[in-house]
C-alpha positions in Angstrom: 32.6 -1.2 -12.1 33.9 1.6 -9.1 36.0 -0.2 -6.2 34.1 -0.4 -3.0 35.3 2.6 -0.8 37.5 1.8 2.3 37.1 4.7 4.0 34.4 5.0 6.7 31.2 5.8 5.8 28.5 7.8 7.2 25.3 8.3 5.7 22.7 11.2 6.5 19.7 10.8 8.5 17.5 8.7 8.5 20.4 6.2 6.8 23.2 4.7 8.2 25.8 2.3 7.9 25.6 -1.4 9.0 27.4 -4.0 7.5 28.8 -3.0 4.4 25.1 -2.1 3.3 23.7 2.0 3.7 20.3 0.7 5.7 17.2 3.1 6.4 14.1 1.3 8.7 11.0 3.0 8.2 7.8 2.3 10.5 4.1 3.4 9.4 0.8 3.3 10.9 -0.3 0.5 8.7 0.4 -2.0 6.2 -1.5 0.5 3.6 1.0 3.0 4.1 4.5 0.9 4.7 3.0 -0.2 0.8 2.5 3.2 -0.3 5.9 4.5 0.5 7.7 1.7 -1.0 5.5 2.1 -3.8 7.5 5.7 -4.0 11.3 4.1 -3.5 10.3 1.1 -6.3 9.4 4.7 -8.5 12.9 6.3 -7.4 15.2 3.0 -8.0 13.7 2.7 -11.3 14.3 6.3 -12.3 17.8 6.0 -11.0 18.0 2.7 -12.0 19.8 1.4 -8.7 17.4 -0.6 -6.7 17.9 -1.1 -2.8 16.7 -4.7 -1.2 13.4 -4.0 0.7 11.7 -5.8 3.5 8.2 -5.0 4.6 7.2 -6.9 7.8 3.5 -5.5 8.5 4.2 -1.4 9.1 8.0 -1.8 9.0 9.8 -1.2 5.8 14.1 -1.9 5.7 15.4 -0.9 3.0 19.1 -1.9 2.4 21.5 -0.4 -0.8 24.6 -0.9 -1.9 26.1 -1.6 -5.2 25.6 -5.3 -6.3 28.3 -5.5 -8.5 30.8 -3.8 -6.8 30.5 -6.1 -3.7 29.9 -3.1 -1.5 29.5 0.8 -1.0 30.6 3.0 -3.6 29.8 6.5 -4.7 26.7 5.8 -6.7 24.9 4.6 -3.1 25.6 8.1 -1.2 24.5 9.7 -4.5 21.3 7.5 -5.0 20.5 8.8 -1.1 21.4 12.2 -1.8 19.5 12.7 -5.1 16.6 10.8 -3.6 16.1 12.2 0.3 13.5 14.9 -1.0 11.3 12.4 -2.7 11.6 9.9 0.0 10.9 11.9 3.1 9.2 10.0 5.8 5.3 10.2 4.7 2.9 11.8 7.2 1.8 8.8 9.9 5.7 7.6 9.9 6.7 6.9 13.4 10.2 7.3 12.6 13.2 5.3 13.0 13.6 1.8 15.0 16.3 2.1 17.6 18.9 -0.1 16.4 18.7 -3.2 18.1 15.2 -3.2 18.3 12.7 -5.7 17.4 9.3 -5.5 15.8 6.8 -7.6 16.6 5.3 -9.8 13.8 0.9 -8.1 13.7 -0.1 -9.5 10.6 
């Protein structure tokens, strides 16, 4: 088990740092394609085998990492984003990041 890092984190775009937790928000067209895309991250946790919590609210997918067992960030989080950011680019029909502090509405 790696001790949580105390240093401040950053995380590369479109992740960032909230809470103790690396957090990407990803918002789609449709339902169909918020599913299709975490169809791909459930694909790249298993491969890494580090898995991120994910929330799908309609076309709005969060998805948050850290390491579980550690209690917080460590190195095998910015390497999990690193190793996956080609894999996991935002999907044609992604409207990009939510401002932070915005809210989505509940459609569906």
């Amino acid at each position: 088990m790696k001790d949580c890092a105390k240093a401040r984190w950053s995380a590369p775009p479109p992740w960032f740092v909230r809470g103790g937790w690396l957090v990407r928000i990803e918002i789609f067209e449709d339902f169909p394609q918020a599913m299709s895309w975490v169809r791909r991250v459930a694909f790249e946790a298993e491969r890494w085998n580090h898995h991120p919590d994910i929330h799908v609210r309609w076309n709005t997918v969060t998805l948050k990492l850290r390491t579980h067992d550690a209690g917080g960030l460590t190195d095998r989080d910015r390497h999990w984003v690193a190793a996956t950011q080609a894999r996991l680019r935002r999907p044609k029909g992604a409207m990009g990041v939510r401002p932070l502090g915005q809210r989505t509405l509940n459609r569906g």
